[in-house]
N, C-alpha and C positions, 0 to 999 in steps of 0.2 A: 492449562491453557485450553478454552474451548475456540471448536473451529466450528463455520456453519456456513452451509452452502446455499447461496441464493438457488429460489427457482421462479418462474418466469410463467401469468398465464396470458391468455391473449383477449382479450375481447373478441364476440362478433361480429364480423362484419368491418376488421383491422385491416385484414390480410396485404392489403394495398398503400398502408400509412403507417411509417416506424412510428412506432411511441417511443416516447422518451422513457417512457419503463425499462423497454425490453432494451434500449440501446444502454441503458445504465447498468442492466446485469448482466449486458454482453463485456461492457466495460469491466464491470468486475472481477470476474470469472477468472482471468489469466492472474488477478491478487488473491482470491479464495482459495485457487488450487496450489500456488508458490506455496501459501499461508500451512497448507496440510501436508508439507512437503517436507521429508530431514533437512535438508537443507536451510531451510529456514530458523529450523533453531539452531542449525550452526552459526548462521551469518546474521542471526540480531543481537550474540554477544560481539562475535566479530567486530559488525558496526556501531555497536557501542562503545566499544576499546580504541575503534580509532577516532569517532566524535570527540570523544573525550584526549586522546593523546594529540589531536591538530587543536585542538582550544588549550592545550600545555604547552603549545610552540610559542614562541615570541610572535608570530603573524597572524594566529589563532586570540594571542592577550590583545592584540590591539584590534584585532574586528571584534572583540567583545566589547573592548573598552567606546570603541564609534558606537555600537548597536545602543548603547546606554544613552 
């Protein structure tokens, strides 16, 4: 699994106007570093095990069965 970390430059003459750049990789930033974190490959099997065990419930077959 590759991880990659956003980096951010500014234009001159910005310093006073967010771009939408810099607010999208500010945005990111707290998902980049979870992403490169043990943790995270704990909990995307985790959350795959229960995705899949609430869609094996009776309440999970029938919001499949509506979504169709």
């Amino acid at each position: 699994m590759e991880t990659t970390m956003t980096t951010t430059t500014f234009q001159p003459g910005t310093e006073h106007h967010a771009s939408t750049d810099a607010l999208h990789a500010v945005a990111e930033f707290p998902v980049a570093w979870f992403e490169a974190t043990p943790a995270f490959l704990v909990l995307r099997p985790v959350g795959a095990f229960l995705r899949e065990w609430a869609a094996a419930t009776p309440a999970g077959y029938l919001l499949g069965l509506l979504k169709r």
